[in-house]
Biopython code that builds the backbone (N, CA, C, O; Angstrom):
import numpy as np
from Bio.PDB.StructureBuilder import StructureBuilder

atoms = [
    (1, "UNK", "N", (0.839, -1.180, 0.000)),
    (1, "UNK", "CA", (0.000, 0.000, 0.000)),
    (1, "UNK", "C", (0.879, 1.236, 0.000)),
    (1, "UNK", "O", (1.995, 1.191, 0.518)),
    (2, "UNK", "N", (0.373, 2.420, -0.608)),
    (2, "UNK", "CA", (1.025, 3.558, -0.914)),
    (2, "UNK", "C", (1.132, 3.780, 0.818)),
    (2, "UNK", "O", (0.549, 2.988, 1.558)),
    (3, "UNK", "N", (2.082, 5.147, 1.477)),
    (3, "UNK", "CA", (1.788, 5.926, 2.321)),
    (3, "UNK", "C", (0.640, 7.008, 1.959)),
    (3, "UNK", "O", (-0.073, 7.579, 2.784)),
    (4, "UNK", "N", (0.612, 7.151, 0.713)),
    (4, "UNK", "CA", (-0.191, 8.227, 0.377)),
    (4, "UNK", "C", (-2.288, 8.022, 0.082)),
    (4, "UNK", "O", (-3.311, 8.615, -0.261)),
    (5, "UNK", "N", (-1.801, 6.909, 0.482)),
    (5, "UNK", "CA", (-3.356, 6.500, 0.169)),
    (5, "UNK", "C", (-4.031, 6.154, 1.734)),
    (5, "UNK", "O", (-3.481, 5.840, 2.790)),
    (6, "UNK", "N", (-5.415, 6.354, 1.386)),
    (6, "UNK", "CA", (-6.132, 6.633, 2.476)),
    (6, "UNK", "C", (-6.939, 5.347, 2.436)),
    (6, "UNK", "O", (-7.844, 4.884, 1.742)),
    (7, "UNK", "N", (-6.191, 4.961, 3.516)),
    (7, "UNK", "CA", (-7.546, 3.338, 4.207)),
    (7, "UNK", "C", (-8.509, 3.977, 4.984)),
    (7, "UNK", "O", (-8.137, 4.039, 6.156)),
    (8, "UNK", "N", (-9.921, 4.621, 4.730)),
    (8, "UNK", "CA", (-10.981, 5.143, 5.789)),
    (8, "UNK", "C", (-11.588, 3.681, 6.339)),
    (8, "UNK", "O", (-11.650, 2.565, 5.823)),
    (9, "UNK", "N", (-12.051, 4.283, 7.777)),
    (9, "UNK", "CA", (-13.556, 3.474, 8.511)),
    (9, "UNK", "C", (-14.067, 4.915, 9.219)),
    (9, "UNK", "O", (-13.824, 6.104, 9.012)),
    (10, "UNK", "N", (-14.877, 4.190, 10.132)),
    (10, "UNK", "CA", (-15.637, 5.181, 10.798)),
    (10, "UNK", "C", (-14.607, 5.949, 11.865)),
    (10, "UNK", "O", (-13.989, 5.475, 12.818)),
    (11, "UNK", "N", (-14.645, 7.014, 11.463)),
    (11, "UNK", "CA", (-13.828, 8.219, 12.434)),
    (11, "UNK", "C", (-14.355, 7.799, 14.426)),
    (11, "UNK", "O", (-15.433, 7.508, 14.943)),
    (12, "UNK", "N", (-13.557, 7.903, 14.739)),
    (12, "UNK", "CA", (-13.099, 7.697, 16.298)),
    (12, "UNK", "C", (-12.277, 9.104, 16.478)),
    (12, "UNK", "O", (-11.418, 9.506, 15.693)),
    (13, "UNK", "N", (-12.789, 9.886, 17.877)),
    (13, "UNK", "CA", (-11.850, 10.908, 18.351)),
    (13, "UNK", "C", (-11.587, 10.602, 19.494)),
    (13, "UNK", "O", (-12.392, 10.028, 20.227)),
    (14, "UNK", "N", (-10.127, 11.019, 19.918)),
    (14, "UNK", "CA", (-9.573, 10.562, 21.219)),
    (14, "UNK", "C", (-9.604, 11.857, 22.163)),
    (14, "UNK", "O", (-9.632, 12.850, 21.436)),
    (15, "UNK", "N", (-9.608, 12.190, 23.454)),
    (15, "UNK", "CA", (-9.614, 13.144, 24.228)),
    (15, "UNK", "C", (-8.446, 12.679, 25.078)),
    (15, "UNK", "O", (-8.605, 11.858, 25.981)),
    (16, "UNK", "N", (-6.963, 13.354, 24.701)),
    (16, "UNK", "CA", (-5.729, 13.333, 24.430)),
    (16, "UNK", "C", (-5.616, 14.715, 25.577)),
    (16, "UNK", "O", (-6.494, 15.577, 25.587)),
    (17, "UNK", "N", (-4.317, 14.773, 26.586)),
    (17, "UNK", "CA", (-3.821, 15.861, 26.927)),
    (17, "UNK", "C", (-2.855, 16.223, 25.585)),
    (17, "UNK", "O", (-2.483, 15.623, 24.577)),
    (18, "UNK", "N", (-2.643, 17.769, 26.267)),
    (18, "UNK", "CA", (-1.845, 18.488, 25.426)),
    (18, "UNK", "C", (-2.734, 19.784, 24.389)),
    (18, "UNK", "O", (-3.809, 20.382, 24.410)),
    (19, "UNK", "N", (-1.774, 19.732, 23.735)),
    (19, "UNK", "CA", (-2.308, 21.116, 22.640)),
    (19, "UNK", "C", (-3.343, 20.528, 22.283)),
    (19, "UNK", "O", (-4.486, 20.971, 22.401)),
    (20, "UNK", "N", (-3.091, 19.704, 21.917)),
    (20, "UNK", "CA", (-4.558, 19.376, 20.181)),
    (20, "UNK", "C", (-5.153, 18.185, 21.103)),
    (20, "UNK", "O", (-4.715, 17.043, 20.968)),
    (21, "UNK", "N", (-6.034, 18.448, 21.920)),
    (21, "UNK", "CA", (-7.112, 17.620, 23.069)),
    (21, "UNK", "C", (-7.729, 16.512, 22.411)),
    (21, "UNK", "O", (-7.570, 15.338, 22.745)),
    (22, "UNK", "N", (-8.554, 16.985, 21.309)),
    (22, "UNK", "CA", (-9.216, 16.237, 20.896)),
    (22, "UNK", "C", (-8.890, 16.070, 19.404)),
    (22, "UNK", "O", (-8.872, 16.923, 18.516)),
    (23, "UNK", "N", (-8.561, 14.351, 19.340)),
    (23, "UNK", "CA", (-7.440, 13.827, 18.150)),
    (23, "UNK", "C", (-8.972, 13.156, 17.025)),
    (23, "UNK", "O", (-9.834, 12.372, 17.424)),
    (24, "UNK", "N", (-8.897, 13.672, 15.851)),
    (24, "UNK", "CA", (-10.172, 12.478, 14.899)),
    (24, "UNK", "C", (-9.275, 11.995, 13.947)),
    (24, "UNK", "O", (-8.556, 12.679, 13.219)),
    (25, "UNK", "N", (-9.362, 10.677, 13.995)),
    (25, "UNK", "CA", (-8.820, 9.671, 13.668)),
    (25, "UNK", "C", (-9.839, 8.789, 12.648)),
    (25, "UNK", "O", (-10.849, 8.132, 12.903)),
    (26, "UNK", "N", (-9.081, 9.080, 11.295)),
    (26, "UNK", "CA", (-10.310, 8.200, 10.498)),
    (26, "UNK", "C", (-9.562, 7.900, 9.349)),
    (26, "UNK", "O", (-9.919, 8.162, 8.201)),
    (27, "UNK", "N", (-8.360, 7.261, 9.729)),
    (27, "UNK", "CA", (-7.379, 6.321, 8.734)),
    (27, "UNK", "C", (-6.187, 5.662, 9.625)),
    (27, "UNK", "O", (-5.649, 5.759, 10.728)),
    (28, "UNK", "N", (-6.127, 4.798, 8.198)),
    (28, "UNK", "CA", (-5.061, 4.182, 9.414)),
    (28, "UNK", "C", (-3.572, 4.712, 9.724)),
    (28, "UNK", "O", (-2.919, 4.317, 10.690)),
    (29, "UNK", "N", (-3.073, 5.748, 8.691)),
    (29, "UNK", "CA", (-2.141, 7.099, 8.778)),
    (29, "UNK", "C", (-2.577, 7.685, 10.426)),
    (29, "UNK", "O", (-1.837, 7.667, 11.409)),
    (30, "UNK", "N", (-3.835, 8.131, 10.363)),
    (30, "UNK", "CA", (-4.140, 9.363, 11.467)),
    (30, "UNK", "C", (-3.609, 8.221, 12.679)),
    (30, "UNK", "O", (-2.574, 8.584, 13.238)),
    (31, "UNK", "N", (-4.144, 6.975, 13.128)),
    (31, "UNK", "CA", (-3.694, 5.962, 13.523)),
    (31, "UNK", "C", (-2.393, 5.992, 14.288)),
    (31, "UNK", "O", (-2.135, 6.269, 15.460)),
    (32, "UNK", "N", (-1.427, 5.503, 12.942)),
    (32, "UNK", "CA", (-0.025, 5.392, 13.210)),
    (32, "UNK", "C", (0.586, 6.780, 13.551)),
    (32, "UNK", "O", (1.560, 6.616, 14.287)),
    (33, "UNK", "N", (0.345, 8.148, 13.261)),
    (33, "UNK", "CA", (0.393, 9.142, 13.443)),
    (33, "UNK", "C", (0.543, 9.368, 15.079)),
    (33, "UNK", "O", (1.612, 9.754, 15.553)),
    (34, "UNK", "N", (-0.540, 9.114, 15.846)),
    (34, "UNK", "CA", (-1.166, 9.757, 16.644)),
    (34, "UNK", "C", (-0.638, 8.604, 17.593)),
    (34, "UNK", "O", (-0.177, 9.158, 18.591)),
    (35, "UNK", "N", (-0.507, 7.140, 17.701)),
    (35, "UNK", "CA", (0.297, 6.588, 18.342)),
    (35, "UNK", "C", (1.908, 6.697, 18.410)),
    (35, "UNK", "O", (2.503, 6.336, 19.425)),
    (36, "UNK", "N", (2.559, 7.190, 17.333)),
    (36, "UNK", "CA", (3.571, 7.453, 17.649)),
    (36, "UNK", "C", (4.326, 9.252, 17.959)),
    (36, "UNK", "O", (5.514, 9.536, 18.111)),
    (37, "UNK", "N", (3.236, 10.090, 17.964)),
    (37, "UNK", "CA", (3.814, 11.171, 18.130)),
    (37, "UNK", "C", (2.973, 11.714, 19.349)),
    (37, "UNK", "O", (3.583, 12.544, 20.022)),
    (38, "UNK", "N", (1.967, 11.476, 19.678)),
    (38, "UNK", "CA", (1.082, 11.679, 20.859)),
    (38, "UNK", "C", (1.153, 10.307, 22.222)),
    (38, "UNK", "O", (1.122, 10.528, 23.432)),
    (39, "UNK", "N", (1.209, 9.544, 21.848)),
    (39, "UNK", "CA", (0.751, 8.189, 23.095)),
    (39, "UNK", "C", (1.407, 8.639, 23.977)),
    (39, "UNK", "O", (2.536, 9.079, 23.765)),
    (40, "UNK", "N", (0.894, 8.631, 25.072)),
    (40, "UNK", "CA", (1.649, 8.498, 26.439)),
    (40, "UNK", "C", (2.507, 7.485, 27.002)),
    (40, "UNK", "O", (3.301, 7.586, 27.937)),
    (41, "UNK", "N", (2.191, 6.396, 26.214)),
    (41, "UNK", "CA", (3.275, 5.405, 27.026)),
    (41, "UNK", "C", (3.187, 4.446, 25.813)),
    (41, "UNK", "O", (2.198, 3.925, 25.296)),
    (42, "UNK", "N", (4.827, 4.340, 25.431)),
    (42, "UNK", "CA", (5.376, 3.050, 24.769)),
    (42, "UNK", "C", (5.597, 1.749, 24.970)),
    (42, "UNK", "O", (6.307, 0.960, 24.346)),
    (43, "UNK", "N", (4.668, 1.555, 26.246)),
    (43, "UNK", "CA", (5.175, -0.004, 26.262)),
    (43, "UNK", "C", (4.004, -0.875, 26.787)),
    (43, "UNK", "O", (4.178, -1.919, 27.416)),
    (44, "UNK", "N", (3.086, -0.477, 26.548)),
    (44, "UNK", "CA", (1.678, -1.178, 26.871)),
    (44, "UNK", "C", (1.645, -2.648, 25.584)),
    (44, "UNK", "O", (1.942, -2.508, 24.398)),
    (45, "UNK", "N", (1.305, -3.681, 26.094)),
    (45, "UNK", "CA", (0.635, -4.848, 25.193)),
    (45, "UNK", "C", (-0.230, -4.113, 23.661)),
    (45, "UNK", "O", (-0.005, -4.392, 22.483)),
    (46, "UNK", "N", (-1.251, -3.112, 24.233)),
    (46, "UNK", "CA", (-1.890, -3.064, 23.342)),
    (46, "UNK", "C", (-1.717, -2.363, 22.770)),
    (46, "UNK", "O", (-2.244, -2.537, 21.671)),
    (47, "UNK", "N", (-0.843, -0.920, 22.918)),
    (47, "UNK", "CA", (0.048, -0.216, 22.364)),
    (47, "UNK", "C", (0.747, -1.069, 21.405)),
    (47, "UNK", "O", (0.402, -0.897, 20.236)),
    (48, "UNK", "N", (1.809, -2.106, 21.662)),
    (48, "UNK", "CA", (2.563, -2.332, 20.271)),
    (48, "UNK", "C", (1.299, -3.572, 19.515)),
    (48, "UNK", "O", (1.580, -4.164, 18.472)),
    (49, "UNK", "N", (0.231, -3.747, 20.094)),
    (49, "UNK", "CA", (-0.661, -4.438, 18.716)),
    (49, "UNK", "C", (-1.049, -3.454, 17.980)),
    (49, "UNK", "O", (-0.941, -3.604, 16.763)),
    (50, "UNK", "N", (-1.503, -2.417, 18.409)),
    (50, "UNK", "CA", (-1.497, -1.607, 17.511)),
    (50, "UNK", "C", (-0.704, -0.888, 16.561)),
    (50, "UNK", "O", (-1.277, -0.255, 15.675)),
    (51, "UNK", "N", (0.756, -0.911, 16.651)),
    (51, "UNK", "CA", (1.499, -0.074, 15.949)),
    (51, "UNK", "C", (1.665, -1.411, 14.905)),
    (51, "UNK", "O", (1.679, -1.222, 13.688)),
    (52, "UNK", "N", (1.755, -2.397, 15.323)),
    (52, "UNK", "CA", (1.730, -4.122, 14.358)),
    (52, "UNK", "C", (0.294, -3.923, 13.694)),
    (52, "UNK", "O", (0.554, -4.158, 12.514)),
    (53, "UNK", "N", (-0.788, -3.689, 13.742)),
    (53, "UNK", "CA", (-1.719, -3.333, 13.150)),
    (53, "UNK", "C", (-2.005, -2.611, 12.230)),
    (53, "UNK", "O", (-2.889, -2.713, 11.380)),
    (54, "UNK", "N", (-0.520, -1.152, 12.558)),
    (54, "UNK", "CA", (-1.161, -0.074, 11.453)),
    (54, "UNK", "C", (-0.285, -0.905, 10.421)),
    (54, "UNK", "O", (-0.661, -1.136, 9.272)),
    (55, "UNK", "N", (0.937, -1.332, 10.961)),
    (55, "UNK", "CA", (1.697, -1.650, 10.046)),
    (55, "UNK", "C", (1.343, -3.040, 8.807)),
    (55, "UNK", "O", (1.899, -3.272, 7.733)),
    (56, "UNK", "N", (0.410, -3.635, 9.375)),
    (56, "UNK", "CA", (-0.153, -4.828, 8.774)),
    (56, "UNK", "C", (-1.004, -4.357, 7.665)),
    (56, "UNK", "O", (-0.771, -4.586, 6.478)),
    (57, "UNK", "N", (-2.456, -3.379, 8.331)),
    (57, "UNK", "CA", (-3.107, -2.186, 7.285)),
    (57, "UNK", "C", (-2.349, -1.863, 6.318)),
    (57, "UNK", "O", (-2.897, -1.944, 5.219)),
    (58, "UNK", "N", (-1.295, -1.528, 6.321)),
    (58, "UNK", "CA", (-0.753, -0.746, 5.211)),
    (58, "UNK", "C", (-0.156, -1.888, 4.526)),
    (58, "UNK", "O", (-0.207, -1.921, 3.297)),
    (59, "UNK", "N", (0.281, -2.623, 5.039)),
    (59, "UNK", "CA", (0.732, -4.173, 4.165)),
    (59, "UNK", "C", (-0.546, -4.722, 3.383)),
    (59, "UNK", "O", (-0.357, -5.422, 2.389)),
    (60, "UNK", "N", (-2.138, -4.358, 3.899)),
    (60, "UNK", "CA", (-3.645, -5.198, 3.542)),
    (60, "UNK", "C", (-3.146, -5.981, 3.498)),
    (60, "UNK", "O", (-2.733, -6.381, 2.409)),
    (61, "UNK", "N", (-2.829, -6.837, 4.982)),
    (61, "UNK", "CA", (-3.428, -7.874, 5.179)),
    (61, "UNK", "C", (-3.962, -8.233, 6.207)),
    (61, "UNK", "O", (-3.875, -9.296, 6.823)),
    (62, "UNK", "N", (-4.909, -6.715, 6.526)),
    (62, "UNK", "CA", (-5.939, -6.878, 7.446)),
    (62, "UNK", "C", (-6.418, -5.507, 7.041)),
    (62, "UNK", "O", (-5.786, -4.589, 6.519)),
    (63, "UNK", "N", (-7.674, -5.583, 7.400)),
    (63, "UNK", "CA", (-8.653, -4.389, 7.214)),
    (63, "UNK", "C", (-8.463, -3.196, 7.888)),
    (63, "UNK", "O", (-8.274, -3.127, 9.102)),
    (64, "UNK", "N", (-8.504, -2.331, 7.191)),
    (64, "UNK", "CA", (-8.356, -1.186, 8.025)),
    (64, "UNK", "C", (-8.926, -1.036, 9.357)),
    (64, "UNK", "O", (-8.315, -0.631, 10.346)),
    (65, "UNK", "N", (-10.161, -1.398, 9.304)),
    (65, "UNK", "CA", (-10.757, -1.491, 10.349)),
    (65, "UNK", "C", (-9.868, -1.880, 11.318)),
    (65, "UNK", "O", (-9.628, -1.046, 12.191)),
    (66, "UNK", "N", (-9.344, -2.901, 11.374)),
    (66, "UNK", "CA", (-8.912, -3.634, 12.260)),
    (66, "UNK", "C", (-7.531, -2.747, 13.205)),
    (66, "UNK", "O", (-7.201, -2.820, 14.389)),
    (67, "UNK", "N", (-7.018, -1.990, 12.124)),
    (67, "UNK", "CA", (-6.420, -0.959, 13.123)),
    (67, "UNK", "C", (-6.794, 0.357, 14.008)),
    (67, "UNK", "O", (-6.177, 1.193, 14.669)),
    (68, "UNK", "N", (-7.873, 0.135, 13.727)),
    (68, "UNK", "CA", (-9.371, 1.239, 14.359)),
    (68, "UNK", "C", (-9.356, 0.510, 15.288)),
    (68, "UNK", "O", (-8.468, 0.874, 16.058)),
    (69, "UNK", "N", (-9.744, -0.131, 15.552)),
    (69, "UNK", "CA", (-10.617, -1.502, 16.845)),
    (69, "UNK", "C", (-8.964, -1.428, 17.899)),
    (69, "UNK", "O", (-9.044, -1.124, 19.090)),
    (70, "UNK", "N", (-7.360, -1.799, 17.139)),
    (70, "UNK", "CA", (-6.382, -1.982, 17.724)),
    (70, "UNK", "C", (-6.237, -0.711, 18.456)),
    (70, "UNK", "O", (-5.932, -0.709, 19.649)),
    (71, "UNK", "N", (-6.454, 0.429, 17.751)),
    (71, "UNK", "CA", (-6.208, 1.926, 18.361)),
    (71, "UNK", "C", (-7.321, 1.897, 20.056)),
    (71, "UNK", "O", (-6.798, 2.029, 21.163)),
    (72, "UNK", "N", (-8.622, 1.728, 19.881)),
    (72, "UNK", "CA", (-9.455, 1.837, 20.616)),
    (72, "UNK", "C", (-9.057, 0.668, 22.037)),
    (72, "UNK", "O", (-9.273, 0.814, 23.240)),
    (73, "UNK", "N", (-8.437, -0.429, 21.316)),
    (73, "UNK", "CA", (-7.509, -1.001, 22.812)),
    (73, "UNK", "C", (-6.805, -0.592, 23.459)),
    (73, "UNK", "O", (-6.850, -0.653, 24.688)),
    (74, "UNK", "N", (-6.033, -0.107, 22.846)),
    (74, "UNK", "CA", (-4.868, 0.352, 23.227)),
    (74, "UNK", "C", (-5.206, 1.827, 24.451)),
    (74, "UNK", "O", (-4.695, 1.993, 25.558)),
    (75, "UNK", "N", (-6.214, 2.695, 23.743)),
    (75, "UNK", "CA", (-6.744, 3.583, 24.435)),
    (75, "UNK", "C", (-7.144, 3.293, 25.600)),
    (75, "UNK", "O", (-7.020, 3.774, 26.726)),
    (76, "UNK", "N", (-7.755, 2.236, 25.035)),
    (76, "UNK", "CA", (-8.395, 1.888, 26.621)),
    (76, "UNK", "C", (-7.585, 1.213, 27.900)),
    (76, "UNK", "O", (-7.914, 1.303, 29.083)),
    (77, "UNK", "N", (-6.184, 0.357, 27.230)),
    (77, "UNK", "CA", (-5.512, 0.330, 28.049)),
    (77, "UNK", "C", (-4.436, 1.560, 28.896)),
    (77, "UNK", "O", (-3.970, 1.442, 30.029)),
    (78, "UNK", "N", (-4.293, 2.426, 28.176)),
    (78, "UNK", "CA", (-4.034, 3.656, 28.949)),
    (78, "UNK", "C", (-4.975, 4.997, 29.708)),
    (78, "UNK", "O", (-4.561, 6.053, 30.186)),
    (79, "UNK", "N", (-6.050, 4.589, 29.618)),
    (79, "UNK", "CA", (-7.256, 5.352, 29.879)),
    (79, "UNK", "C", (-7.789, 6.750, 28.947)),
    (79, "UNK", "O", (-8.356, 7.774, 29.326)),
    (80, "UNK", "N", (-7.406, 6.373, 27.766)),
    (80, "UNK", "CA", (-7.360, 7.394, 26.785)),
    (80, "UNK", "C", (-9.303, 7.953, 26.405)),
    (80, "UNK", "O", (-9.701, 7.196, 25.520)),
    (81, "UNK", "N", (-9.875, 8.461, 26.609)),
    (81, "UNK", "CA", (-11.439, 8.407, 26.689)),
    (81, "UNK", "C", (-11.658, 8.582, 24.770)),
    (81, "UNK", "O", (-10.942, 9.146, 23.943)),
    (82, "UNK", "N", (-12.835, 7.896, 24.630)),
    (82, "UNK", "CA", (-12.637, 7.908, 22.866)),
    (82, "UNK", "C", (-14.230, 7.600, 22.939)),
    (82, "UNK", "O", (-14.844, 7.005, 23.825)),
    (83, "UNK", "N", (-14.757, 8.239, 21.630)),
    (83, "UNK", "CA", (-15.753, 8.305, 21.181)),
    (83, "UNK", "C", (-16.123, 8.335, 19.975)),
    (83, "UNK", "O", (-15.730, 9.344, 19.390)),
    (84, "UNK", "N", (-17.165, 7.116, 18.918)),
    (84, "UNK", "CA", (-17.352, 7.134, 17.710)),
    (84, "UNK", "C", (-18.300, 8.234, 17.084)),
    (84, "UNK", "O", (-19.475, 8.409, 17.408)),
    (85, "UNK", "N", (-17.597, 8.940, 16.141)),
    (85, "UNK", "CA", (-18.448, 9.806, 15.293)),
    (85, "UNK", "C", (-19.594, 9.229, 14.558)),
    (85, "UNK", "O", (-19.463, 8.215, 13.873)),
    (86, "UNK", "N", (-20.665, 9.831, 14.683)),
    (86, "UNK", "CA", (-21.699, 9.009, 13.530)),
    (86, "UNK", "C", (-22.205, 10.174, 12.912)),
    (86, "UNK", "O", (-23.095, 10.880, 13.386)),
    (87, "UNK", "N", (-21.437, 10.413, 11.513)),
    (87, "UNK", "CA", (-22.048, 10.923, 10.375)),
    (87, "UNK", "C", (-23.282, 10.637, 9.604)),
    (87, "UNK", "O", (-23.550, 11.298, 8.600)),
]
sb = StructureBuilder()
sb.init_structure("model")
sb.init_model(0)
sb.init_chain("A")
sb.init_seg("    ")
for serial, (resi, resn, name, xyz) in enumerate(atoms, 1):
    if name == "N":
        sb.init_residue(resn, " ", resi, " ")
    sb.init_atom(name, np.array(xyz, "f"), 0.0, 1.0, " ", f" {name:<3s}", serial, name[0])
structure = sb.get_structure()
């Protein structure tokens, strides 16, 4: 898969300290993005399934989705509060 191409699902926003509070996340870029330049902690279980996730996404050989769902673990294992957009 390109970097430049966009795997969408349904947008998820995270409520993140710092400058930019509230993160919307609706690829698997914004994803890998936002786990590696925002996360609070590098060494959670579900933290590196997810960074193996975005990286798999971008390989397709797993659904984008599936690095949506990995992000939302991971959140939840650091107490990250997240909420699905419904357009």
């Amino acid at each position: 898969m390109s970097l430049n191409t966009s795997h969408q699902f349904p947008a998820v926003r995270l409520v993140m300290d710092g400058a930019e509070r509230y993160r919307l996340i609706r690829t698997v870029a914004d994803v890998a993005e936002v786990l590696v330049k925002d996360w609070p902690s590098d060494d959670g279980e579900e933290y590196i399934n997810a960074l193996v996730a975005c990286l798999d996404a971008y390989k397709e050989t797993i659904p984008a989705v599936a690095a949506r769902e990995a992000l939302i673990r991971a959140a939840d294992e650091v107490r990250i509060p997240h909420f699905t957009l419904v357009c």
